[in-house]
N, C-alpha and C positions, 0 to 999 in steps of 0.2 A: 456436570458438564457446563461449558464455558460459552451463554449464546451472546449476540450481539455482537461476535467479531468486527470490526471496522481492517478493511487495508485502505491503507495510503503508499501509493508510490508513485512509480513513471518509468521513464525510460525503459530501455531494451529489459537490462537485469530486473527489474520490477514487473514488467511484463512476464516474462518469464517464471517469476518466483508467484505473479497469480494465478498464471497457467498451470504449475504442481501443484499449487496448493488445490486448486481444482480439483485438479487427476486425484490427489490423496485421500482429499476430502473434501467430497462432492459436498455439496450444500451447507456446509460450514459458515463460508463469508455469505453477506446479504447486499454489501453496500461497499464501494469502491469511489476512495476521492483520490483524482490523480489531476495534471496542469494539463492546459490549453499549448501544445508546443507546434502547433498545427504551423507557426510564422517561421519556427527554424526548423533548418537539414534535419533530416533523421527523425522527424515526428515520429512518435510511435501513438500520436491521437486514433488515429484508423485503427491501430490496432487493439486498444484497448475499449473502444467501442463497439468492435466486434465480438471480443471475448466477453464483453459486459452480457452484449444481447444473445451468445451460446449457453451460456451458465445462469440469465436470466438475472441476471447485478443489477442493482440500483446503481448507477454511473455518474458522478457530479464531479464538478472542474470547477479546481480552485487556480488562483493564480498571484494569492499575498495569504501573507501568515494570519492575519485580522480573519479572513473567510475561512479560512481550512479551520479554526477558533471555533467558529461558528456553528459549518458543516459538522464537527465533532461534537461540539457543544448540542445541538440540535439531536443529534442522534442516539445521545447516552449509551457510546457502547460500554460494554463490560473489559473489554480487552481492543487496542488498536496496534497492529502489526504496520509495521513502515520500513518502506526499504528504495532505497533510489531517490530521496525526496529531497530535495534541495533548496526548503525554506526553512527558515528557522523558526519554530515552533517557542509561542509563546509559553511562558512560566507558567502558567493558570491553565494551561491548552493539558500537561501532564496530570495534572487531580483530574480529571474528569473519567477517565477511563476506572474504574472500581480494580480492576486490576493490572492497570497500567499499559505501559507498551514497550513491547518487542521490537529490536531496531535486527534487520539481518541484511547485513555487509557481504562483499563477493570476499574471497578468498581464495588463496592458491592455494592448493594440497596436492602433494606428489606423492607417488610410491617410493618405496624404496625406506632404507634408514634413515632418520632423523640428524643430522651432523651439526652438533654446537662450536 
C-alpha cells in the first residue's frame, strides 16, 4: 500500500477530482496543497477549505513554483497526484515523490462508436 499521498490542485475540476477521490477512498490523502485565487472571479478557496476541514486535510496554499518545491519537499510523499495546477513544477520538485506523480486531465468521452 501506497501512504503519504500528496494532491495538488485547484480550480473547479481539481476540487471535484478531491471530492471522489474522497467518496473512493476515504482517508487515503492526508495533505492538500492548492493556490490562494481568493483575488479572482470564480475562487474556488472557500471551497476547498471547506472540504479540507470535512475530510479532516491538512490545507496549505501555495502561490509560485519555489513554495509548492518546498511544501512537497517538506512533506516527503511517496506518490503526489496533481490535477488543475497551473505552475510549473520545478525539475528537482519530480525526484522527490519515491513514486512519482500522477497528472489527471479532464477529458471528453461519449457513447456511442469510436469514428477515425
Amino acid at each position: 500500500m501506497i501512504d503519504r499521498i500528496l494532491f495538488v490542485g485547484s480550480k473547479s475540476f481539481g476540487l471535484e477530482t478531491l471530492r471522489v477521490m474522497q467518496e473512493v477512498a476515504p482517508g487515503t490523502l492526508k495533505r492538500v496543497i492548492t493556490c490562494d485565487d481568493s483575488a479572482v472571479e470564480g475562487s474556488r478557496k472557500d471551497d476547498f477549505v471547506r472540504l479540507s476541514r470535512q475530510y479532516d486535510l491538512d490545507l496549505l496554499f501555495s502561490n509560485s513554483s519555489a513554495a509548492t518545491h518546498e511544501m512537497i519537499k517538506d512533506y516527503h510523499p511517496n506518490l503526489c497526484i496533481v490535477t488543475d495546477w497551473h505552475q510549473t513544477l520545478n525539475p528537482e520538485t519530480f525526484i522527490i515523490p519515491k513514486f512519482g506523480f500522477i497528472g489527471i486531465l479532464p477529458s471528453i468521452v461519449t457513447k456511442g462508436s469510436a469514428q477515425s
